[in-house]
C-alpha positions in Angstrom: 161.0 30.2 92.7 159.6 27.7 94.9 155.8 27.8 94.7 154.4 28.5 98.1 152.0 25.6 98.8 149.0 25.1 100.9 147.0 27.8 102.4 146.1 27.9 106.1 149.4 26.6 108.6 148.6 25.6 111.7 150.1 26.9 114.8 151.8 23.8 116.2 153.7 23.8 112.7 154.9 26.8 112.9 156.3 26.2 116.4 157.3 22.8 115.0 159.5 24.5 112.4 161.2 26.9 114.5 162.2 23.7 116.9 163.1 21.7 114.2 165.6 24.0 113.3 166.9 24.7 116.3 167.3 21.0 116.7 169.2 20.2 114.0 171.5 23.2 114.5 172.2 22.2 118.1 173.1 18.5 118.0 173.9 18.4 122.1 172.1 14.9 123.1 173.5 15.5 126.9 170.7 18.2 127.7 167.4 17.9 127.3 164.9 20.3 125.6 163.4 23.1 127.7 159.6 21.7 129.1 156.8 21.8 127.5 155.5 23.9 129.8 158.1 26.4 129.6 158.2 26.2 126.0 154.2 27.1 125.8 155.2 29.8 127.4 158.5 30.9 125.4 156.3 31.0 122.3 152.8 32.1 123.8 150.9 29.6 122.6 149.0 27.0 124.9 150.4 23.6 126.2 148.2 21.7 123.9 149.3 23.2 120.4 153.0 23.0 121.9 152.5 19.6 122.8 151.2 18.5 119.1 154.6 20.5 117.8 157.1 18.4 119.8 155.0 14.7 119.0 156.1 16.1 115.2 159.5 15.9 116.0 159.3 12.8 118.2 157.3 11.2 115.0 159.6 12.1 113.2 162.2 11.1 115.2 164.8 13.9 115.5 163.7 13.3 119.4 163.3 11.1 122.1 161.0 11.3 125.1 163.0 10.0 128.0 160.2 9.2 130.8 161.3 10.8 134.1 164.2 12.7 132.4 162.9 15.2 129.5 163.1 15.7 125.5 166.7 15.0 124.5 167.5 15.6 120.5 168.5 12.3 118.6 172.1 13.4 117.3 172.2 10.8 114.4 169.2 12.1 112.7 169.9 15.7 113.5 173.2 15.5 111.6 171.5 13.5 108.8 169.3 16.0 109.0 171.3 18.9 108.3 173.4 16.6 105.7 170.1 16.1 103.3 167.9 18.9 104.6 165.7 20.4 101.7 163.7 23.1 102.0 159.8 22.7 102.8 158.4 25.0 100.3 158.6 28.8 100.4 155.7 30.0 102.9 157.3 26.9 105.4 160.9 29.1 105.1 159.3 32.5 105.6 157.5 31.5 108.4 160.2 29.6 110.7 162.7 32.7 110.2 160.4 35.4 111.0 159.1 33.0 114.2 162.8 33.2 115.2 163.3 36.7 115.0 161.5 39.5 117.0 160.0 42.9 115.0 159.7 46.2 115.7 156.9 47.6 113.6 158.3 51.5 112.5 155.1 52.2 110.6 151.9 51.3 109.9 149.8 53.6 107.7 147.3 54.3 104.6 149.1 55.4 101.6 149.4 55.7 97.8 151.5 53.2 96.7 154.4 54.5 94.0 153.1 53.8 90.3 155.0 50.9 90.2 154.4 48.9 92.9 150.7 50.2 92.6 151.0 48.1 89.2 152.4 44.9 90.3 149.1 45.1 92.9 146.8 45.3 90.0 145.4 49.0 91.7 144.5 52.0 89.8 146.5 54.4 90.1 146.1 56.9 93.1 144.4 54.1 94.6 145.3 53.7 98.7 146.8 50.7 100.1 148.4 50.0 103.8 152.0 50.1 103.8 154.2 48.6 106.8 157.7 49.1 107.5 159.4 46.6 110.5 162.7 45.8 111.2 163.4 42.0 111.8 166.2 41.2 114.4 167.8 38.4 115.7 169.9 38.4 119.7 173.1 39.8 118.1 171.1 42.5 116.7 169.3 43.7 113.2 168.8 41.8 110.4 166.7 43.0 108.2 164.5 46.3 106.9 161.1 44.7 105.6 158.5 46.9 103.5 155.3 45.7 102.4 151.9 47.2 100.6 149.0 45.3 100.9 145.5 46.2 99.1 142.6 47.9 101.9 140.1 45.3 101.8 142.6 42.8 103.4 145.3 45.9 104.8 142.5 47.3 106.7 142.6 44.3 109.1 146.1 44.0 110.2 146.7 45.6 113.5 150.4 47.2 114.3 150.7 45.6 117.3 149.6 41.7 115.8 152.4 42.4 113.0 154.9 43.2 116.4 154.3 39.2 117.1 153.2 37.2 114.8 154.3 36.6 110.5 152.3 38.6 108.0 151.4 35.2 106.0 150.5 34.1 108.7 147.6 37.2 109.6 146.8 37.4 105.8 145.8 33.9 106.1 143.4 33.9 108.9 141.6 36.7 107.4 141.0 34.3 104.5 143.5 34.4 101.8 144.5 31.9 100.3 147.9 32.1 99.3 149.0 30.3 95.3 152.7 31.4 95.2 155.3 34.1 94.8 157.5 35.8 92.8 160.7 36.9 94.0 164.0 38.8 92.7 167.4 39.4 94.2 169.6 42.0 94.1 172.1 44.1 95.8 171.3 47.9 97.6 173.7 50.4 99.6 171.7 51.5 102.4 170.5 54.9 102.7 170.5 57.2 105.8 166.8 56.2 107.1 167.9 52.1 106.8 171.3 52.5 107.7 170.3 53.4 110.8 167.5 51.5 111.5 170.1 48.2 110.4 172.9 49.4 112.3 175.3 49.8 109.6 177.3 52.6 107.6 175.7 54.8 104.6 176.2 53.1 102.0 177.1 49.6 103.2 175.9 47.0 100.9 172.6 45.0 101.6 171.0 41.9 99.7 167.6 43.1 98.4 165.2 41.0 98.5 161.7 41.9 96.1 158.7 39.5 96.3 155.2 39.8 95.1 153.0 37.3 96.5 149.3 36.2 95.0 146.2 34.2 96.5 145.2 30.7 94.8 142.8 32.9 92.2 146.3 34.3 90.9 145.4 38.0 92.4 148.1 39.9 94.2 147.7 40.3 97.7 151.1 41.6 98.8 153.9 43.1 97.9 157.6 43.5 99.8 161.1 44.4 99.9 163.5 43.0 102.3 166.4 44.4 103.2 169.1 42.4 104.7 172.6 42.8 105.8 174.8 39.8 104.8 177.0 39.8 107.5 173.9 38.0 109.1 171.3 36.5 106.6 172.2 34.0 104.3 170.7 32.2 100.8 171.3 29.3 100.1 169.8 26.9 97.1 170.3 23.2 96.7 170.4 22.3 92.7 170.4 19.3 90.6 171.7 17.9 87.5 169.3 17.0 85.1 168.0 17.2 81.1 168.7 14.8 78.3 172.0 13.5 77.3 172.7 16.3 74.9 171.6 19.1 77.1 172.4 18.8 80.6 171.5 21.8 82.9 171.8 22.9 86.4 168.3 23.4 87.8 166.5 24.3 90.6 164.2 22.4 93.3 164.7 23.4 96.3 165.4 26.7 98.6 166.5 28.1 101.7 166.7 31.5 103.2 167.6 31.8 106.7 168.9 34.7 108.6 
């Protein structure tokens, strides 16, 4: 996995992400982007911290500023773009697909973790930790079931209706952590009644389960989550390389990418 690197993202790059992609998916140099204005306003964020987003893109050239006309997307480098896109590192990923998603948050409440997950948190057990359970969706509908425990001394300072709008990482970070990496499994889950429902989909449909425990730069674990995703609309995807010595050469990993 991917380490997740730096620790405090600003919020122009996380806009700058989201348009990035959106850019290179949508290749259309005929129409220009929407304004800047109306974009500040799309993302609720202020003129300035959009502004700083789209000089990214226009440094780094996947577009143009047409004086009098608008921001139109350069079509050559958004389709060499998308030819040798790699992925930016982890927390980059998580935080671009949940900006271009919208959450409803089911729950929000302090529990007792199960004995396992209590373990993987480093808490004794017993001890009480704030679990939140929000469904992820995208316009065509939802896309994922997301479950996280996070210890009370940082828990205790999330707010339901921030984790409606804005990524978890994200609110983790500005109360201070400082996030090291992750470690993440995949596997495969039939839904039950309560996520079947909230996901749309029959009992027992299959779903790519996603577990990931992520720790602060001291190596401490502040969060722990399970996503739930239907396949018919997320997506994983890995770029990997050949490498090794002449007598042993392996497949490995660098990159990754996991978009809904």
């Amino acid at each position: 996995m991917e380490a997740i690197t730096g620790s405090v993202v600003p919020l122009y790059h996380q806009i700058y992400l989201v348009l990035r992609d959106r850019c290179v998916a949508d290749c259309d140099a005929t129409l220009p982007l929407p304004g800047e204005l109306d974009l500040a306003r799309q993302y609720k964020v202020s003129r300035i911290t959009m502004r700083k987003a789209l000089d990214q893109l226009v440094q780094e050239g996947l577009v143009t500023r047409r004086r009098g006309a608008g921001t139109f997307v350069n079509p050559n480098v958004a389709r060499q773009t998308l030819e040798q896109r790699r992925s930016t590192g982890l927390l980059d990923n998580i935080i671009s697909s949940a900006l271009d998603t919208s959450v409803r948050v089911i729950s929000h409440a302090r529990v007792a973790p199960p004995p396992d997950i209590a373990a993987d948190l480093a808490l004794p057990a017993g001890e009480i930790a704030v679990r939140t359970v929000r469904v992820r969706s995208l316009a065509s509908g939802p896309v994922s079931h997301i479950t996280t425990f996070v210890p009370t001394v940082i828990g205790d300072r999330l707010q339901a209706d921030a984790l409606g709008a804005r990524p978890m990482l994200t609110l983790l970070e500005e109360q201070g952590v400082k996030v090291g990496h992750a470690r993440q499994t995949m596997s495969a889950r039939l839904a039950d009644t309560g996520v079947a429902s909230l996901l749309d989909v029959p009992v027992g449909a299959p779903l790519l389960a996603v577990r990931r425990l992520v720790l602060d730069a001291d190596g401490l674990p502040v969060q722990w989550l399970q996503g739930l995703y239907r396949p018919d609309r997320y997506e994983y995807r890995m770029d990997l390389w050949r490498g090794g010595d002449e007598e042993a050469r392996v497949w490995y990993q660098k990159d990754e990418v996991a978009q809904p």
